[in-house]
Backbone as CSV, one residue per row, in Angstrom:
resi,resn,N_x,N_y,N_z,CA_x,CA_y,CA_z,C_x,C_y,C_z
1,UNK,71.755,67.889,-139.711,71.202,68.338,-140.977,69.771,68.817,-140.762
2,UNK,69.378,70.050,-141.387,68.515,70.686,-141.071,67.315,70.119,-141.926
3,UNK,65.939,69.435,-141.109,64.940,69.005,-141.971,64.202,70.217,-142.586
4,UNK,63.169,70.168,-143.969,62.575,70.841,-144.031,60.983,70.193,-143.838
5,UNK,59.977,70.860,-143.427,58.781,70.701,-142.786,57.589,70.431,-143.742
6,UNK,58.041,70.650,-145.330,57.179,70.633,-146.569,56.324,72.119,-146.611
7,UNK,56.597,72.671,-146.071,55.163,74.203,-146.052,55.937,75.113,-146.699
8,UNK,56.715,74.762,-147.786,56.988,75.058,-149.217,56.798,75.108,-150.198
9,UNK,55.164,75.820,-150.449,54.598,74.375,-151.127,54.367,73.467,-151.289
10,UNK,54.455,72.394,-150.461,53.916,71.660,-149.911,53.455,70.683,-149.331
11,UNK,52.826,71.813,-148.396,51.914,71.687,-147.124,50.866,70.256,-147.755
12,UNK,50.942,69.198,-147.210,49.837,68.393,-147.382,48.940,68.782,-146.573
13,UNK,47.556,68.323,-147.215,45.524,68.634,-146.495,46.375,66.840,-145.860
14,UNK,45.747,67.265,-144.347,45.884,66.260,-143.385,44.201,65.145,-143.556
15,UNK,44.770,64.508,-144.289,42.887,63.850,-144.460,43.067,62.156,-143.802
16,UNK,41.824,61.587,-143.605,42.103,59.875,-143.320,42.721,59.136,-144.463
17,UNK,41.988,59.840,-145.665,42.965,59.042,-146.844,44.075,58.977,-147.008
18,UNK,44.747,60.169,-146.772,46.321,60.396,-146.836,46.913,59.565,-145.568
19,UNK,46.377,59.023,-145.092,47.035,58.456,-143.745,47.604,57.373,-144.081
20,UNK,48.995,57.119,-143.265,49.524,55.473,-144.070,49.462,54.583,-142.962
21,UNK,48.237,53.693,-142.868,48.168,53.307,-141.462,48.943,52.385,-140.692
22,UNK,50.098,51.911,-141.693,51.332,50.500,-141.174,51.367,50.745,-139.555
23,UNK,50.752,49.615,-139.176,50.575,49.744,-137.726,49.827,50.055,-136.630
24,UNK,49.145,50.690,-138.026,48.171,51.996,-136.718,46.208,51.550,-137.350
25,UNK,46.232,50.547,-137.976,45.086,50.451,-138.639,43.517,50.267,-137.699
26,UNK,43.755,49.988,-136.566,43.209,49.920,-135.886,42.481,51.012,-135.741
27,UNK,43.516,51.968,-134.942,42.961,53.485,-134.945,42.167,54.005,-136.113
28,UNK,42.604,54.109,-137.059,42.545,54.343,-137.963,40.879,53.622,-138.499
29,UNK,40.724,52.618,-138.107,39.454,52.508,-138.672,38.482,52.932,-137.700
30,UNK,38.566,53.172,-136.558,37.887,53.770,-135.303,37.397,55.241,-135.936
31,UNK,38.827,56.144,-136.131,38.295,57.492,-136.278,37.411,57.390,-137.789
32,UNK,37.472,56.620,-139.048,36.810,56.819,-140.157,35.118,56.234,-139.799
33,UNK,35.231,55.116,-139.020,33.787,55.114,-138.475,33.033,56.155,-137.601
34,UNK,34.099,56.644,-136.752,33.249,57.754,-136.221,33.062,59.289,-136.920
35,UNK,34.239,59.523,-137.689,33.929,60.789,-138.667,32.957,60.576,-139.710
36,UNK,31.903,59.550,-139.751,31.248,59.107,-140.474,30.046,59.810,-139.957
37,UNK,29.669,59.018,-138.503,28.639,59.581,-138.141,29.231,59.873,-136.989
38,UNK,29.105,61.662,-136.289,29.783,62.024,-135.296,29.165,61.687,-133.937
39,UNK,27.867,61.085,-134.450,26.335,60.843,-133.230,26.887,59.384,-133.030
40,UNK,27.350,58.767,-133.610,27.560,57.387,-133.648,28.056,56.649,-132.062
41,UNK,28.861,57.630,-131.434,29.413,56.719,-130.361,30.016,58.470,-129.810
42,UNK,29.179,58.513,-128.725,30.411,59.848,-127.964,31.206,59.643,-126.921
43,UNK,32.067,57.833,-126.736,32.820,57.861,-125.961,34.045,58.895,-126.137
44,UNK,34.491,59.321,-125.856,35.999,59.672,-125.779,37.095,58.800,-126.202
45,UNK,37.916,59.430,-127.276,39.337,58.768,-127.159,40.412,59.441,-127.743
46,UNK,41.393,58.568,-127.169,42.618,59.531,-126.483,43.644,58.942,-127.616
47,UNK,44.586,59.343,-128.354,45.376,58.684,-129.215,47.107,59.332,-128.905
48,UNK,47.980,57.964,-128.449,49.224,58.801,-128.115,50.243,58.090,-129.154
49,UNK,51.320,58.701,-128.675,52.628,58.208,-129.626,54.011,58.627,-129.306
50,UNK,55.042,58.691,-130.022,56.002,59.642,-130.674,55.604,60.307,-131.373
51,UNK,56.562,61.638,-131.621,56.442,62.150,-132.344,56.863,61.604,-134.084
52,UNK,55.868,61.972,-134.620,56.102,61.409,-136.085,54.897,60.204,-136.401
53,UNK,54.304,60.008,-134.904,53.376,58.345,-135.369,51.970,59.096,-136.060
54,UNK,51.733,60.200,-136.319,50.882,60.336,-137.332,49.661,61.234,-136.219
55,UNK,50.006,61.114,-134.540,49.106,62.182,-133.820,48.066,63.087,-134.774
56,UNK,48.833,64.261,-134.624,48.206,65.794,-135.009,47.951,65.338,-136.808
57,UNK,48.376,64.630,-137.524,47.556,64.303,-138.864,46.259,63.524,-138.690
58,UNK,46.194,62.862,-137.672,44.821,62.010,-137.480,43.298,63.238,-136.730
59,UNK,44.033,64.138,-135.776,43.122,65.245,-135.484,42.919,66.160,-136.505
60,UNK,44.023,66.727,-137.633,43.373,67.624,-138.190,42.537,66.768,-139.590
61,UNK,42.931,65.437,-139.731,42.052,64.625,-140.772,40.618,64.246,-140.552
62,UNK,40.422,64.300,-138.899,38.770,64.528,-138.460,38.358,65.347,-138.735
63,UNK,38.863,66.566,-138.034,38.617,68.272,-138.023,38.476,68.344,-139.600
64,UNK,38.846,68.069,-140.476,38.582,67.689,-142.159,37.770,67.043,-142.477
65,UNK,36.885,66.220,-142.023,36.270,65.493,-141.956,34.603,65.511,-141.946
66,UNK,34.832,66.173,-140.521,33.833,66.399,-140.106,33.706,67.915,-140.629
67,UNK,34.374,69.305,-141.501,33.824,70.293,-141.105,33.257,70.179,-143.139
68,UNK,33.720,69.162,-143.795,32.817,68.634,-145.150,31.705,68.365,-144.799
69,UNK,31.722,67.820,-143.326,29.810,67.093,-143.409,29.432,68.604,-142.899
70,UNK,29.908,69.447,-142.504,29.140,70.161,-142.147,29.110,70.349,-140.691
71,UNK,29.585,70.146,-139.757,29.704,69.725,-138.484,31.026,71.071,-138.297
72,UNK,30.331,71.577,-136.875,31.456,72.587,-136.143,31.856,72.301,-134.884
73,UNK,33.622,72.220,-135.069,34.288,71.336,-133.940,35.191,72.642,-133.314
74,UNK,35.235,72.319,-131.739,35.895,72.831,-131.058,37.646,72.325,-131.524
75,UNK,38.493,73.267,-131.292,40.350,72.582,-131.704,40.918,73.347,-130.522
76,UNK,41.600,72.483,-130.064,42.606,73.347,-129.234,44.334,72.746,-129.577
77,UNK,45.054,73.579,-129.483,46.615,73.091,-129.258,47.351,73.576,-128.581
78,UNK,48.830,73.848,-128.364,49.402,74.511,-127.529,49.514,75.866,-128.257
79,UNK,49.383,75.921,-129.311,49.750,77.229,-130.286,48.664,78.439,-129.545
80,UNK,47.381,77.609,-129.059,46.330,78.834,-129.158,46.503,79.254,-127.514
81,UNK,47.279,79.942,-127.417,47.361,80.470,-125.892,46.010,80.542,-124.714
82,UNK,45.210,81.810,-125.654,43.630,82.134,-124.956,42.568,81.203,-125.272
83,UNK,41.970,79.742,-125.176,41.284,79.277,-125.252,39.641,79.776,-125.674
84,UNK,38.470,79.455,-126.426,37.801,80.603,-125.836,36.748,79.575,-125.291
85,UNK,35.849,79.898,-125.048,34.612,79.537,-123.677,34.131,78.161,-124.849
86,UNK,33.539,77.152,-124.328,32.735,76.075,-125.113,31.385,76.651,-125.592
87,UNK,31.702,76.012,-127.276,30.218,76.483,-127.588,29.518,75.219,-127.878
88,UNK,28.087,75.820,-127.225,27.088,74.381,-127.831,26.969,74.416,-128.705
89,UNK,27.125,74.786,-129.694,27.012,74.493,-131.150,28.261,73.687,-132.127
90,UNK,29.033,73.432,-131.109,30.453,72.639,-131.702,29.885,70.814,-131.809
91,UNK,30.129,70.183,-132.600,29.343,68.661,-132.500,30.630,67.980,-132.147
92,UNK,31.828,68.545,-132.068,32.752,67.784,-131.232,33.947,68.497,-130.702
93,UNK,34.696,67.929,-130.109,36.077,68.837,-129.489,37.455,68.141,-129.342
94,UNK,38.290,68.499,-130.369,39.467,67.395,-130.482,41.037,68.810,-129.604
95,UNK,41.261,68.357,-129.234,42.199,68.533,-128.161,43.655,67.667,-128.603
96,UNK,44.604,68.977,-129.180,45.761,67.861,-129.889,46.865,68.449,-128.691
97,UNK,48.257,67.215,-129.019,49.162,68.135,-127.804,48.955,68.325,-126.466
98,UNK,48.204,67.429,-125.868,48.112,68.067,-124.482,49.014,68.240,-123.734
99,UNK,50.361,67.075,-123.892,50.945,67.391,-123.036,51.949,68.653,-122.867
100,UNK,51.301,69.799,-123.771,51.902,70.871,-123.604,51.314,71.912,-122.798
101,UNK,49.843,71.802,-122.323,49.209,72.656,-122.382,49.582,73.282,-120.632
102,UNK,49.224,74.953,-121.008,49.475,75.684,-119.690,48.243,75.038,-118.921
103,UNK,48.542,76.040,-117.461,47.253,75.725,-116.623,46.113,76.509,-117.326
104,UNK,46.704,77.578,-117.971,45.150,78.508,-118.636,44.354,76.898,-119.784
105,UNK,45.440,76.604,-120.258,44.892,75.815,-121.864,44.127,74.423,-121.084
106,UNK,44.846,73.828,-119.878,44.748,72.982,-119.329,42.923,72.756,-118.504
107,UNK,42.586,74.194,-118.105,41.539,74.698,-117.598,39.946,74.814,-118.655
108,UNK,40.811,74.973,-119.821,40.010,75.599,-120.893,39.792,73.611,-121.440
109,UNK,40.293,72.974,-121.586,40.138,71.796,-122.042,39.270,70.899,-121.317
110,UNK,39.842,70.903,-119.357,38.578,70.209,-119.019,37.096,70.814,-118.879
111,UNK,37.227,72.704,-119.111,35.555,72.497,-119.340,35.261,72.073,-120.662
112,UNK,36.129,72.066,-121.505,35.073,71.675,-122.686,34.671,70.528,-123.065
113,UNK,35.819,69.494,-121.904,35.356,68.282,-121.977,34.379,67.708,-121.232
114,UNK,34.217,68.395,-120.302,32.952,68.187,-119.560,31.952,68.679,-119.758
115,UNK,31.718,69.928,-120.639,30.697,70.059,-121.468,30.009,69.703,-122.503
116,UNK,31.369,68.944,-123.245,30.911,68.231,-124.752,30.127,66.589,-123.948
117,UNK,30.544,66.122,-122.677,29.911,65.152,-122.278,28.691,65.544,-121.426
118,UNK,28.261,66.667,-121.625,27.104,66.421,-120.556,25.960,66.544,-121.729
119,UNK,24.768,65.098,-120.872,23.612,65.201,-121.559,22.883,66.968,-121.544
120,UNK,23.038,67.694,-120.357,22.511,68.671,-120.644,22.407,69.331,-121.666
121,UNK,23.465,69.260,-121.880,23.523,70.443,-123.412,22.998,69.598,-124.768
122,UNK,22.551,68.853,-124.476,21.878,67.723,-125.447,22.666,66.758,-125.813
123,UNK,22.819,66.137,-126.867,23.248,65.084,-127.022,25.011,65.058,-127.051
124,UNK,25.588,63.813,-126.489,26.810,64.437,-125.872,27.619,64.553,-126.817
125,UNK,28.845,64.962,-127.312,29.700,65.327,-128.184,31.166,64.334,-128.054
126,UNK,31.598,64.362,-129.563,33.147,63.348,-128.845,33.676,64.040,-128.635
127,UNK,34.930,64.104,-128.294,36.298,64.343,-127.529,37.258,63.123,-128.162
128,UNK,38.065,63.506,-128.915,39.068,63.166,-129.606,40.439,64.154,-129.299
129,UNK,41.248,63.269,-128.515,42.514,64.134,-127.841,43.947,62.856,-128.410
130,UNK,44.837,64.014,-128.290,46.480,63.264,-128.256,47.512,63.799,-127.902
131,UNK,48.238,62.956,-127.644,49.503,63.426,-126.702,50.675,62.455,-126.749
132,UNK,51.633,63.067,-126.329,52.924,61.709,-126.210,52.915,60.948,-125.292
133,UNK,52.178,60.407,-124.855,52.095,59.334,-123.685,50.378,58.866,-123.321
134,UNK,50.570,57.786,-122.344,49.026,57.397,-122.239,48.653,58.633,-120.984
135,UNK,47.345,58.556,-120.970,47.104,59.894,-120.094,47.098,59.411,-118.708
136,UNK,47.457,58.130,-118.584,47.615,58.116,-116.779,49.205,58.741,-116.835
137,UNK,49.961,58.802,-117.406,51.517,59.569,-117.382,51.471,61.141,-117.620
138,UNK,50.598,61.547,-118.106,50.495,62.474,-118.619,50.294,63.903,-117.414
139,UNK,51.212,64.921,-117.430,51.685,65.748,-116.229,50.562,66.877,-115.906
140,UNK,49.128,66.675,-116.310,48.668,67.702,-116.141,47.501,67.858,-114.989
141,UNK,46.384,68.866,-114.912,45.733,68.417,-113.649,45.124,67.312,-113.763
142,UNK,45.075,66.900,-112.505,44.132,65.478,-112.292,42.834,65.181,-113.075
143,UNK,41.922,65.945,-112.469,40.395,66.109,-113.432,40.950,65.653,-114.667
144,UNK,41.659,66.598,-115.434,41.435,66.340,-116.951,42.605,65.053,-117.396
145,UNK,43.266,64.890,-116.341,44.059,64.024,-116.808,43.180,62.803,-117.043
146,UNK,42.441,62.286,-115.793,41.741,61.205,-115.716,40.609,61.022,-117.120
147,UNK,39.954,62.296,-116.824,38.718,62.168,-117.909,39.469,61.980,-119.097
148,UNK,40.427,62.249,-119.608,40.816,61.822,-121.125,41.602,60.461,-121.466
149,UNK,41.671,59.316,-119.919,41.879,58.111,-120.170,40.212,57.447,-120.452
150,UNK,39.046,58.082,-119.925,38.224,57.407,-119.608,37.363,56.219,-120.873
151,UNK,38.060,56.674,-121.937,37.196,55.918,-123.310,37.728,55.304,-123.941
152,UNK,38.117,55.356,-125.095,39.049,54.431,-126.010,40.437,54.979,-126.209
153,UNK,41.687,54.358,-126.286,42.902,54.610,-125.925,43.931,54.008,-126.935
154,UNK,44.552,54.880,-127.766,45.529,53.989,-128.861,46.600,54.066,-128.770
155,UNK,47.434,53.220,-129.089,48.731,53.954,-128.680,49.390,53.784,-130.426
156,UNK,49.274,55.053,-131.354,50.148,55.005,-132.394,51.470,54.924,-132.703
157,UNK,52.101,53.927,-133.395,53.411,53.268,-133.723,54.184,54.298,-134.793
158,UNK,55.443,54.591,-134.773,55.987,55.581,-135.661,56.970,54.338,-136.600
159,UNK,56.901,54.125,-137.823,57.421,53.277,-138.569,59.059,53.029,-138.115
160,UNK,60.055,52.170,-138.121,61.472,52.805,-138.178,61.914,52.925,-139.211
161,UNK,63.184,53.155,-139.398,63.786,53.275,-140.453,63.864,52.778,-141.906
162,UNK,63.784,51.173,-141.771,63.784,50.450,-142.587,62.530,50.276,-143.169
163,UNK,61.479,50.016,-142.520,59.823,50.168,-142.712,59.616,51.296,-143.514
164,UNK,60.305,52.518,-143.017,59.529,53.756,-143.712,60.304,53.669,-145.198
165,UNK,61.410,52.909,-145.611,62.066,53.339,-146.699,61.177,51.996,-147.352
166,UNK,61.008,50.981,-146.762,60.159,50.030,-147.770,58.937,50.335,-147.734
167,UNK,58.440,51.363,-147.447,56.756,51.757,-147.791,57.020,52.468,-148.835
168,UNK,58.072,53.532,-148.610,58.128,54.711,-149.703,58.626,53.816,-150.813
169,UNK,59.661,52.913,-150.930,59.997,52.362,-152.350,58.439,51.624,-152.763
170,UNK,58.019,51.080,-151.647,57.355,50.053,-152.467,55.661,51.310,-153.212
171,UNK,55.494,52.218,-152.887,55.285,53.415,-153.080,55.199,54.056,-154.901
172,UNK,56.868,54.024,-154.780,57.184,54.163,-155.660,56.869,53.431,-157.279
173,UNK,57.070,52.117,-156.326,57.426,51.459,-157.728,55.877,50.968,-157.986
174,UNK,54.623,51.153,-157.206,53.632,51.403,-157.717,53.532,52.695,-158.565
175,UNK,53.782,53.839,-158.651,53.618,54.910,-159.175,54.467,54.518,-160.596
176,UNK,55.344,53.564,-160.648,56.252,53.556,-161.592,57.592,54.557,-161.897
177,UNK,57.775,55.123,-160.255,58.848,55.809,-160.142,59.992,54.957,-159.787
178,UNK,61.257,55.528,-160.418,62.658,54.854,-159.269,63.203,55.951,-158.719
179,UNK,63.317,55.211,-157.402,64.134,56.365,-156.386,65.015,55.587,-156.016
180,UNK,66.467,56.174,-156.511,67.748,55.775,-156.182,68.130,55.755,-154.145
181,UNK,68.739,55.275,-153.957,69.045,55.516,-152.757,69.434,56.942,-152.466
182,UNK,70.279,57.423,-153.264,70.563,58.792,-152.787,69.444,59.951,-152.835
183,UNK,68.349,59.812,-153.797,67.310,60.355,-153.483,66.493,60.170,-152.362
184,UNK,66.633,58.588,-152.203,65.616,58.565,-150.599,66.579,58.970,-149.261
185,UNK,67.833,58.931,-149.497,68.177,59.565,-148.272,67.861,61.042,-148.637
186,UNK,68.213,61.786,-149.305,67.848,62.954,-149.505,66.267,63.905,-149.110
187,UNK,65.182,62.562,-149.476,64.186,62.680,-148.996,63.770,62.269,-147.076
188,UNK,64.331,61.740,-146.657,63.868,61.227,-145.560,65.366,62.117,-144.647
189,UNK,66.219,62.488,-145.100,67.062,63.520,-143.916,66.816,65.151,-144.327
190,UNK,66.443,65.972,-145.161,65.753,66.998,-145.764,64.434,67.457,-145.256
191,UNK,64.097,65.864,-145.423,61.876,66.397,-145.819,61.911,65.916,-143.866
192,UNK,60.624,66.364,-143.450,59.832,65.750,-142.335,59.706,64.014,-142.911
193,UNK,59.891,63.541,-141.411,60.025,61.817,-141.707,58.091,61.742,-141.555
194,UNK,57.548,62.354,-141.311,56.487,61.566,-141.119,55.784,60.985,-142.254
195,UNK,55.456,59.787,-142.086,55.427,59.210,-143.620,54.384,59.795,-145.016
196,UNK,53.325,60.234,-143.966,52.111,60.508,-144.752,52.768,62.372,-145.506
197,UNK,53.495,62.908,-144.778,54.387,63.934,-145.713,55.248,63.463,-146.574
198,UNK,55.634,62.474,-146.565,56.893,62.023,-147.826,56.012,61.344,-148.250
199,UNK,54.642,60.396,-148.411,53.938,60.093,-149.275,53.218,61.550,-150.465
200,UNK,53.358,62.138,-150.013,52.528,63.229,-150.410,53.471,64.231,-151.128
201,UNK,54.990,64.223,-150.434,55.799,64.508,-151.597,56.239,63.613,-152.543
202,UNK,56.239,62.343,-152.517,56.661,61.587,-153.617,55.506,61.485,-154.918
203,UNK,53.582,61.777,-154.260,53.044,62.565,-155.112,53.542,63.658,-156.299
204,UNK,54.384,64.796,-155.245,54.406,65.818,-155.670,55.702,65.918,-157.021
205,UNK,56.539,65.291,-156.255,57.474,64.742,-157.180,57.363,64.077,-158.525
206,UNK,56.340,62.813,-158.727,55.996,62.091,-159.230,55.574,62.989,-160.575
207,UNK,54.622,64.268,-160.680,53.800,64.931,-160.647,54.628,65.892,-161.558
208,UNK,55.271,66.476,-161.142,56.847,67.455,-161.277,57.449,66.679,-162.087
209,UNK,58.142,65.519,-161.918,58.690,64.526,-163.039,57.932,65.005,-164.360
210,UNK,56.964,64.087,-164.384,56.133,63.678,-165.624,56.126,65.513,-166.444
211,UNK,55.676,66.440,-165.462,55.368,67.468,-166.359,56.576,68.092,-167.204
212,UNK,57.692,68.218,-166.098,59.274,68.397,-166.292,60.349,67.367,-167.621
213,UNK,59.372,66.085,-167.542,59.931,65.258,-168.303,61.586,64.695,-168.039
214,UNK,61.368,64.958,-166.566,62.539,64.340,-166.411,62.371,63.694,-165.129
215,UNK,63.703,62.580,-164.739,64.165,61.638,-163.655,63.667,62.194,-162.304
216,UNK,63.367,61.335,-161.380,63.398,61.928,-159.958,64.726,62.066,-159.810
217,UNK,65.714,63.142,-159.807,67.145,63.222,-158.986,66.782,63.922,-157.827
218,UNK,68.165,64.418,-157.388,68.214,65.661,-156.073,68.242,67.002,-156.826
219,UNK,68.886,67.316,-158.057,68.605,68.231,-158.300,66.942,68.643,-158.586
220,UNK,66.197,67.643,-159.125,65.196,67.621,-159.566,64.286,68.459,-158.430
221,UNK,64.448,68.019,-157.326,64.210,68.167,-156.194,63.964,69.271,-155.927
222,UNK,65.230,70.011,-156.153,65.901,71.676,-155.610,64.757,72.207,-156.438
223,UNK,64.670,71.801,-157.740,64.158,72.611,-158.797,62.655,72.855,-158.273
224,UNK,61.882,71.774,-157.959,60.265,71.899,-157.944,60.100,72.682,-156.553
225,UNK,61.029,72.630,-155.673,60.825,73.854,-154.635,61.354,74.738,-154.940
226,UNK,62.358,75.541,-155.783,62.578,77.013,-156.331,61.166,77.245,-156.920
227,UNK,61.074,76.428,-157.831,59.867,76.458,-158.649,58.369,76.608,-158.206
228,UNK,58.307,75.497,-157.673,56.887,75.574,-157.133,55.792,76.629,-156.450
């Protein structure tokens, strides 16, 4: 059964708030202290997982973060083929996906990580990276493999099955919604499982209800994405 990705309208803003941290709170309070103050600590750290444990929402919720305070960050992913040169004027450099990256992207990452750490260029910059594995596993060149174990290291948890349906009910029945079972399967084999997207559609839903004046069903469903 074919999932849909939510960028149907919608696309959730990847922020720390929206994050559902069951598991992962740790991390999670690491990056809100340091997107606080980006001067605060420029160790490096590396955040891995499965896919679905909330990775690439925790980088673009910095990259959100930090570009409110005002702060300009280097991004790389596998999407951006041509890397471009490090600028000193970036106050940090988050590096998502590595373990996809070519030798070009691969090249382009350890200078910028060795640039965002050198005192030369003044005061050093973080480096906030992730990937599916810890970076001593991780298949790429040596240099950069090593330097992106060298600081703080998380390993993010992806909820299972049962967890993710008792966050979303219990979710719910704060909002004062009921979601039948056949709606939450509907939601969780349809929508992207990652939780902080089905939190954000059960928002959207919630939202759609009330204005619609009617039930969360499946048709309901169909309707606010024709609609929306």
């Amino acid at each position: 059964m074919t999932q849909m990705a939510l960028d149907i309208g919608l696309a959730p803003v990847s922020t720390l708030g929206n994050f559902v941290p069951v598991g992962n709170e740790a991390a999670l309070e690491h990056l809100k202290l340091w997107a606080g103050n980006a001067l605060r600590s420029p160790v490096p750290t590396f955040l891995w997982g499965v896919s679905g444990s909330g990775k690439s929402h925790l980088l673009r919720a910095v990259r959100e973060a930090l570009r409110e305070r005002g702060s300009r960050v280097g991004w790389l992913d596998a999407s951006i083929l041509h890397p471009t040169e490090f600028d000193e004027h970036w106050d940090a450099v988050l590096l998502d996906d590595c373990q996809l990256y070519t030798a070009e992207q691969q090249g382009a990452a350890f200078n910028w990580f060795v640039n965002a750490q050198n005192p030369a260029h003044g005061s050093a910059r973080w480096v906030l990276a992730a990937g599916d594995r810890p970076p001593a596993d991780l298949q790429l060149r040596e240099d950069l493999r090593t330097r992106l174990g060298w600081g703080h290291v998380f390993q993010l948890h992806a909820l299972g099955e049962a967890e993710r349906r008792s966050v979303l009910r219990r979710a719910a029945d704060a909002r004062g919604v009921f979601l039948s079972d056949e709606v939450m399967d509907f939601m969780l084999n349809r929508f992207s499982r990652d939780l902080s997207s089905l939190m954000m559609l059960l928002d959207q839903l919630d939202a759609y209800a009330l204005r619609t004046q009617r039930a969360i069903t499946i048709p309901l469903i169909k309707s606010m994405l024709e609609n929306e």
